[in-house]
C-alpha positions in Angstrom: 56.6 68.6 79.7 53.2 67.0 81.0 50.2 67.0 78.8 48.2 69.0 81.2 51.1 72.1 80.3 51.5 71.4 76.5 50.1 75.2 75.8 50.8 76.9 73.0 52.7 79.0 74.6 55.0 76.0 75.6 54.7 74.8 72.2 56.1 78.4 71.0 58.7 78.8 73.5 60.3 75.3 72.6 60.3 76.4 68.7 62.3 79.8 70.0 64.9 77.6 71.6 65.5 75.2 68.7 66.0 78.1 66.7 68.6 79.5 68.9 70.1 76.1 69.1 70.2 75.1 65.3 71.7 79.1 64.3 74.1 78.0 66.7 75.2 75.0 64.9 75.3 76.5 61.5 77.5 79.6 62.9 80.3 76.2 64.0 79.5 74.4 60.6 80.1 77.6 58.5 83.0 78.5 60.3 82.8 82.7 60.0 79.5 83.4 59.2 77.0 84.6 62.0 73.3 85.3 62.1 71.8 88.6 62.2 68.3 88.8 63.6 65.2 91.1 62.2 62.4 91.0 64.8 59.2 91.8 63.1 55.4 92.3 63.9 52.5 90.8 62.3 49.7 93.5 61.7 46.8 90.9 62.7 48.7 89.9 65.4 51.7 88.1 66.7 55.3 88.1 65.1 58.8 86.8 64.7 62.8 86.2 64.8 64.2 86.1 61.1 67.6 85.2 61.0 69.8 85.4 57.7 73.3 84.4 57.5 76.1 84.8 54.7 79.4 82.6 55.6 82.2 80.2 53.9 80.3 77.1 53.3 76.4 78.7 53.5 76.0 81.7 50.4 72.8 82.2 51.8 70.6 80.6 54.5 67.5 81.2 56.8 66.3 80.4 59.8 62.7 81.6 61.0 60.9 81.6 64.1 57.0 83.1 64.2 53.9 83.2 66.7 51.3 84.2 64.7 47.3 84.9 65.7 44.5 86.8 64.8 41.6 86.3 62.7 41.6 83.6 60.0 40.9 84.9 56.6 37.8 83.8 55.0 39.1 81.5 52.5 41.2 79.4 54.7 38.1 79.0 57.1 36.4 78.3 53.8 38.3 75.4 53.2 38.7 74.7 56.6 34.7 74.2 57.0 35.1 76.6 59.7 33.1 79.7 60.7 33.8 82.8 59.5 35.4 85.5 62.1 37.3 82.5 63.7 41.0 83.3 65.4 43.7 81.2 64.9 47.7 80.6 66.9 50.6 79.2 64.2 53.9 78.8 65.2 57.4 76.8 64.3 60.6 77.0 62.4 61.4 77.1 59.1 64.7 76.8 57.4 66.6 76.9 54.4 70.3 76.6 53.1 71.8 77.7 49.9 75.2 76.5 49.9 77.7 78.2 47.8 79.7 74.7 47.2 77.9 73.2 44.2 78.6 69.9 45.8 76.9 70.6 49.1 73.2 70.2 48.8 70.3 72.3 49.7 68.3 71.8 52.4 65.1 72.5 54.1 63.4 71.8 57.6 60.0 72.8 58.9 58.4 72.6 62.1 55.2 73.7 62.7 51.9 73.9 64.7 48.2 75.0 64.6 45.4 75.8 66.5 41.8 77.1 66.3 40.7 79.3 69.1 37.4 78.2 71.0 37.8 74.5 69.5 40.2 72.8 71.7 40.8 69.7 69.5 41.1 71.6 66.1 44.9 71.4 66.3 47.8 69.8 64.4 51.1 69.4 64.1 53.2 69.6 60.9 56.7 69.5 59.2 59.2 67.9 57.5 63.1 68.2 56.3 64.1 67.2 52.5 67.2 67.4 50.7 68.0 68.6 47.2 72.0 68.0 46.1 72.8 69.6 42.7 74.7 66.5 41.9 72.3 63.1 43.5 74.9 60.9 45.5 73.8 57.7 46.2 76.2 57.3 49.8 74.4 60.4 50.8 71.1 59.8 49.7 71.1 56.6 51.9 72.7 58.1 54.9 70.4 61.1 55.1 67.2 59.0 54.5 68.1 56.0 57.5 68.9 59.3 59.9 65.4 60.3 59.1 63.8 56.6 59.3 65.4 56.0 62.5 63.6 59.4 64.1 60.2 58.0 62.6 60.7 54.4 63.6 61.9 55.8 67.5 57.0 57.1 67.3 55.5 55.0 64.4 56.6 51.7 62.4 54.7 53.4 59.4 56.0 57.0 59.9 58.9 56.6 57.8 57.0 55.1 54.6 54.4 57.1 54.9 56.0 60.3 55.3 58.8 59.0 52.5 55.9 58.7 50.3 54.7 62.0 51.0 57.3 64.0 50.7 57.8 62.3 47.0 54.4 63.2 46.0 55.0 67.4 47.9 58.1 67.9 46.8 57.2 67.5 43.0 57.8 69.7 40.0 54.2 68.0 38.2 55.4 70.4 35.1 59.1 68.7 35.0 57.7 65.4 36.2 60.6 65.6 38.2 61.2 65.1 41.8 63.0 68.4 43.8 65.5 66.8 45.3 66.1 62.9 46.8 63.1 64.2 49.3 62.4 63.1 52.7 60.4 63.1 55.0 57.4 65.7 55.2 53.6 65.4 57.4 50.7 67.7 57.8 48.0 67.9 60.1 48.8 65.5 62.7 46.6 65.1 65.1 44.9 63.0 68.0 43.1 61.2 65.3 46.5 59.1 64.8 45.7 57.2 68.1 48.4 59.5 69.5 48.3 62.0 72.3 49.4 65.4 71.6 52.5 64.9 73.8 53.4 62.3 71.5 53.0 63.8 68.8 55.1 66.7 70.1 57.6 64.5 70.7 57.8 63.1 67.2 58.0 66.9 65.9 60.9 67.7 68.5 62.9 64.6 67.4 62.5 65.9 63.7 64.1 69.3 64.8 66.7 68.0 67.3 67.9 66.0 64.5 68.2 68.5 61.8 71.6 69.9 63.0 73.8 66.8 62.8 72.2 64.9 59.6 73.1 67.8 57.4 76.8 68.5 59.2 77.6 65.5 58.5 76.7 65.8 54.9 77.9 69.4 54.7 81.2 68.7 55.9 82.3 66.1 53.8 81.3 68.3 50.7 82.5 71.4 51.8 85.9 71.2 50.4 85.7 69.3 47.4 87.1 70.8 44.1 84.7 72.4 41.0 84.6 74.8 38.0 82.2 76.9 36.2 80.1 73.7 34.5 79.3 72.9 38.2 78.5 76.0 39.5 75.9 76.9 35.9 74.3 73.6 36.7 74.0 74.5 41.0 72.4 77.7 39.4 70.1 75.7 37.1 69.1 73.1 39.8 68.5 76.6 42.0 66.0 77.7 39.4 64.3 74.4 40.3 63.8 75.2 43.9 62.6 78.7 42.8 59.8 76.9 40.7 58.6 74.9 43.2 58.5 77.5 46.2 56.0 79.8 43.8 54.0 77.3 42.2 53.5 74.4 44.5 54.7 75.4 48.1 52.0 75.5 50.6 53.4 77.2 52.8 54.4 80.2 50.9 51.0 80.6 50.0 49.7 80.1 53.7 52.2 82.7 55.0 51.2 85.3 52.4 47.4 84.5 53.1 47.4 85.1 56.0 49.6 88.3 56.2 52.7 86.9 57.0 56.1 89.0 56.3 56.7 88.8 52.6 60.5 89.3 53.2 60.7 86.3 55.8 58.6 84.4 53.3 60.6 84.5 50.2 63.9 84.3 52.3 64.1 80.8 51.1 65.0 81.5 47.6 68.6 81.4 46.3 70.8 84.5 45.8 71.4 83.2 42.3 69.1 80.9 39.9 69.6 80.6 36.1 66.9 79.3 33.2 67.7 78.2 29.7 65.2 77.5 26.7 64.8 73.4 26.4 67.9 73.0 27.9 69.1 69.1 28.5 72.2 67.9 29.8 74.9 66.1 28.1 74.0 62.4 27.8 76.1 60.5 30.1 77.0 63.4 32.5 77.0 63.6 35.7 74.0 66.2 35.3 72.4 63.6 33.3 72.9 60.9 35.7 71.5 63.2 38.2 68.2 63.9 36.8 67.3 60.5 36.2 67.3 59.9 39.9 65.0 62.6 41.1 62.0 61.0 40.5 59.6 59.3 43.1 59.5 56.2 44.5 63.1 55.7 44.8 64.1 53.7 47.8 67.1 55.0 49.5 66.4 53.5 53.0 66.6 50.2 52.1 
């Protein structure tokens, strides 16, 4: 796609496609569970393709597509430092697994873009893809974080670092003190100012998507079948209550989607079908739970 035709249109039409592509993959990783689609319009203008799936190996998942415009409301402009009555055009993908195997982790992706109407260089790109295992395994850890520095490295020598680092700092409980998961990657508001052309960058966000698919296969698969028992599954529902946390308190984009009128149901698709809390609860010392915990924290360096 040459610059001179990287519309938003274009930009929207490639985010419809990976959705297609990655529902497609998840239907042959699950092995009997298949999307079904809600189409749904947004009253300020523009819409999407939610797609929801129950299978084998995913209890519940999400995969969202939206092309959203209209007026901006006031106190995004606000902090925007941008006029009041202004129009803007979102679009992208977002995703999120809830695996019923306690020993296959969670995952999220986003992909996403932004543009003001009238101001042709108020644009950005953003995104990201972290995972959170109930139980923190080292092998995977490592695998799943070179995948993601090798897609960085392919645009930016300082991508991966940079983007490590903030998806440690994002993806933070600050009233745990305690990490979400092992992270990831994650980036906001990429622009020209980068020194990179807006092909480029578009580039950088299609390699993130592309590579979504077969990082967490790989993972998935060699999870899928391994054995476990009620203590597991009351500690997947535990760490679940995590993700719930985070999502309502800290997640930007929940908050931007509700905002700015976005479909509550699509929204809050990424919590989990089942989450538990318990009063001061702390897990066994020397457990596996135990051992767990003390590894989501930030900083750690799984890349090597």
């Amino acid at each position: 796609m040459e610059s001179k035709k990287l519309t938003k249109t274009g930009i929207a039409d490639w985010f419809r496609g990976l959705q297609d592509r990655i529902c497609s993959d998840l239907e042959t990783l699950d092995g009997s569970g298949q999307f079904q689609e809600d189409t749904w319009e947004r009253v300020g203008g523009g819409g999407g393709r939610s797609r929801a799936i129950e299978g084998a190996v995913i209890e519940k998942g999400g995969v969202n597509f939206s092309a959203v415009d209209g007026q901006l409301p006031e106190k995004i402009a606000q902090v925007l430092a941008l006029p009041s009555a202004t129009e803007f055009f979102a679009t992208g993908v977002s995703i999120v697994l809830h695996p019923r195997s306690p020993m296959v982790p969670i995952v999220h992706m986003n992909v996403r873009y932004f543009e003001i109407k009238n101001f042709p260089n108020f644009f950005w790109f953003g995104g990201g893809i972290d995972l959170t295992p109930i139980y923190v395994v080292p092998e995977d850890a490592r695998y799943f974080h070179q995948q993601l520095k090798q897609v960085c490295d392919g645009h930016h020598p300082n991508f991966y670092p940079e983007f490590k680092r903030w998806a440690d700092d994002y993806f933070y409980l600050k009233h745990r003190q305690e990490t979400r998961g092992i992270g990831g990657i994650f980036f906001d508001r990429l622009d020209e100012k980068r020194g990179m052309t807006k092909q480029q960058l578009f580039h950088f966000v299609q390699d993130v998507g592309n590579a979504f698919s077969s990082i967490y296969a790989h993972i998935a698969l060699k999870k899928k079948d391994l054995a476990f028992g009620k203590r597991e599954l009351e500690w997947q529902a535990v760490r679940r209550g995590r993700y719930v946390e985070f999502n309502l308190l800290w997640d930007k984009g929940t908050k931007f989607g509700l905002d700015t009128g976005g479909r509550t149901e699509s929204i809050l698709m990424s919590m989990p079908p089942l989450a538990k809390w318990h009063y001061n609860q702390k897990p066994e010392i020397g457990s596996r739970e135990e051992e767990s915990l003390a590894l989501l924290r930030k900083g750690m360096e799984w890349a090597g």
